[in-house]
C-alpha positions, 0 to 999 in steps of 0.5 A, a space after each residue: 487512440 488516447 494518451 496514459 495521462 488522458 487514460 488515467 483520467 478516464 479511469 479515475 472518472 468511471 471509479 465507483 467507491 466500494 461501499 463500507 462498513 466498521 470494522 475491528 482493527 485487524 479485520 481491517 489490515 490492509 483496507 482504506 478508511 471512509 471516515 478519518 480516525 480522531 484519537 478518543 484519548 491522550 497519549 501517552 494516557 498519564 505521566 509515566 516513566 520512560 525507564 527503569 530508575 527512581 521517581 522523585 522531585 527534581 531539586 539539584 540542591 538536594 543529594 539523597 532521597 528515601 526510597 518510600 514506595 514501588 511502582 510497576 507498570 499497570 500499578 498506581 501509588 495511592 500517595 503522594 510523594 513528599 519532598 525528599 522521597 523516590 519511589 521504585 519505578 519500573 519502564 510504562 509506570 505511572 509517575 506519582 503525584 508529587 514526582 517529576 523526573 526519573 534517574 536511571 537505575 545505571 545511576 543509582 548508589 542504594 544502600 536499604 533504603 536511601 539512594 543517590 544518584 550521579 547522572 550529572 544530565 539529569 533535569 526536571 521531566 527527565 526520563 519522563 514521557 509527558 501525558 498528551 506529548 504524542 496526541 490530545 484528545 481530538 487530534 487527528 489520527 489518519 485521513 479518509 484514503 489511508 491504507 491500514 498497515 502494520 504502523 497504521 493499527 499500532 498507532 490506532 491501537 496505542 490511542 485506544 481505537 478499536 474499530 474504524 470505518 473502512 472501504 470495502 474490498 472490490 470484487 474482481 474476476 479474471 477472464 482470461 481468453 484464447 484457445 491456445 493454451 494448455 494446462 499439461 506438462 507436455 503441451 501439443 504443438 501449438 498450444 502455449 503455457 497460461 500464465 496471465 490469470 495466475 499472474 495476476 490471481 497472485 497480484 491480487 492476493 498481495 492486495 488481498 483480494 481473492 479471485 477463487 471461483 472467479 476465474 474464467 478461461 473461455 476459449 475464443 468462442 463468441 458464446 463462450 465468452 460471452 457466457 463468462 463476461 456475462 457472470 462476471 459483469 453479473 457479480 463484480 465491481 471489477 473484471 479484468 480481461 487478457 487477450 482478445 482486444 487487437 483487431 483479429 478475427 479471433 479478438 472478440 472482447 470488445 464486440 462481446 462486451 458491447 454485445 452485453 451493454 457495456 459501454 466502451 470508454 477507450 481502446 487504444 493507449 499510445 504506450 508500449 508495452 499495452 497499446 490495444 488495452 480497452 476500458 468499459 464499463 457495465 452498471 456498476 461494473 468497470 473493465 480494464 481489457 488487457 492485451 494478451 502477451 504477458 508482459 504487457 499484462 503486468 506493466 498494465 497492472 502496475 500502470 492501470 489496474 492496481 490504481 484503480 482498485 487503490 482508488 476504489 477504496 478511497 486512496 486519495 493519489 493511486 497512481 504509483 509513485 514517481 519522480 526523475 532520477 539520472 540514467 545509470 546508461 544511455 538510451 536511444 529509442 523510436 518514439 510514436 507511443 510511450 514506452 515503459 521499460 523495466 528499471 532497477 534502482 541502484 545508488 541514486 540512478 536508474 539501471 534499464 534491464 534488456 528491452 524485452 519483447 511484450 511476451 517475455 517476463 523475464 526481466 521485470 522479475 528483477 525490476 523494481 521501477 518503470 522507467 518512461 520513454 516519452 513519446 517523442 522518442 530521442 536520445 539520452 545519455 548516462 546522467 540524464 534525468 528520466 521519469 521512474 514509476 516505483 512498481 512496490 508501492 503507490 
């Protein structure tokens, strides 16, 4: 049995990058770049008015001017302005030659076609956004691993970037293993509710990666399962598993596995929930074997799997986000393995929810962190600092 830190660095040493391709920007929302992106232009792309007003020459000597010429947004004017002219000027307007400043509207007295004007803070380059101010041509946009949000393609789009190079997502299946579960309304005795498979179909999708046709739910039957890992190795970057990886009768994933070729690289984490959890890997394959109680399959989804997916993409640092906070209570536990109990962030501390049994999801619902319980086990008081892994982000 290994540690998470030794885990973690199993798996990110068996990470094989999805390969990439150009992309258009919105195709790309949500990928990880494979080339960084340099801004092809300057932005902003010329001198242009930050407001609705009046362009002229800054002189605070002078106390009117004659209004010459209008200029819209998308329009250029063909002359230049000499000394003691303005132009009509609208926000996202090119500052014609022979300006430098703009004086908002609000201050402006006009009568035809003379202004002036009483923004006594007005000075030379006011209300004028600069060409270059933001990026010059050649500047570095975002790196190699940068996740494309909603910021990432305006920032891309605004610096006339059109396409970029990114990662692939990986293909993923889902088997789902065990006898005992029913997809009826009424179960039978004996037979339990699957949710694992749909859990984690759904984490997925936030990823944007669709598992549809790549589901498979074979019973605990050596053939069965062997048949389902088989397709799955067959056509997937990733295959994450769910129960079958303890040391039952019943718990066939790790004999299937090497039964097929796959080389197992740990089973075992001391860490609770999650101890039986077993990493392979097949060719270009790699399987993350969950255990099957569903708590456990979320916190190894934040913990293990999301990482791993991010860092097969590029991200340069996938494991979630962390960092100590004090404990909104105090807390006594056992020790032996790493414990990972739902958290909730609330004024600068950490709040512990009920400490659930690994089948019971209910409390994670309200969670919004982690919180680590070291391994050697002891006592905290209100006010202590503890470690807090952020489950929203990496």
């Amino acid at each position: 049995m290994i540690t998470v830190e030794e885990a973690r660095a199993v798996l990110m040493d068996a990470v094989q990058r999805t390969a990439s391709n150009t992309m258009d920007l919105l195709r790309a929302h949500g990928h990880r770049l494979a080339a960084p992106v340099d801004a092809p232009h300057d932005h902003p792309l010329f001198d242009m008015s930050a407001v609705d007003g009046y362009a002229f020459a800054f002189d605070p000597d002078r106390t009117s001017w004659t209004v010459v010429a209008e200029i819209a947004a998308g329009e250029v004017l063909p002359m230049a302005l000499a000394a003691g002219e303005c132009a009509r000027i609208f926000t996202g307007a090119m500052v014609p030659a022979g300006a430098d400043s703009v004086v908002m509207q609000e201050f402006v007295e006009r009568e035809g076609a003379q202004i002036t004007h009483s923004d006594g803070k007005l000075s030379r380059g006011g209300n004028v956004r600069r060409k270059g101010e933001q990026l010059r041509t050649g500047d570095r946009l975002l790196e190699v691993g940068t996740r494309l949000s909603a910021a990432e393609i305006g920032l891309l789009a605004s610096a006339g970037v059109q396409q970029v190079c990114a990662h692939q997502k990986p293909t993923v299946s889902l088997v789902r293993t065990g006898g005992e579960f029913t997809s009826t309304t009424d179960p039978e005795p004996g037979r339990i509710f699957s949710s694992n498979e749909l859990m984690l179909a759904a984490a997925l999708k936030d990823e944007g990666i669709v598992t549809e046709h790549r589901v498979f739910t074979p019973r605990d039957d050596k053939p069965e399962l062997l048949r389902d890992l088989q397709l799955a190795l067959d056509s997937s970057d990733l295959v994450i598993t769910t129960g079958g990886v303890s040391v039952g009768d019943h718990d066939l994933v790790r004999a299937c596995l090497e039964e097929l070729g796959a080389e197992v690289l740990f089973h075992g984490v001391r860490q609770k929930p999650g101890k039986p959890m077993l990493a392979a890997c097949r060719g270009n394959a790699l399987v993350l074997a969950l255990p099957g109680n569903p708590r456990a399959v979320l916190v190894g989804w934040h913990l293990y799997v999301r990482p791993v997916i991010q860092a097969m993409q590029g991200a340069v640092d996938s494991w979630p986000r962390h960092g100590t906070l004090p404990l909104a209570q105090g807390v006594r536990w056992k020790g032996g393995r790493t414990e990972f109990r739902a958290g909730r962030l609330e004024k600068g501390r950490v709040h512990l929810l009920a400490d659930e049994g690994s089948h019971m999801l209910l409390g994670l619902t309200f969670a919004d962190a982690l919180v680590e319980l070291p391994a050697e086990g002891g006592t905290l008081e209100a006010g202590d600092e503890v470690m807090v892994h952020d489950m929203q982000r990496p």
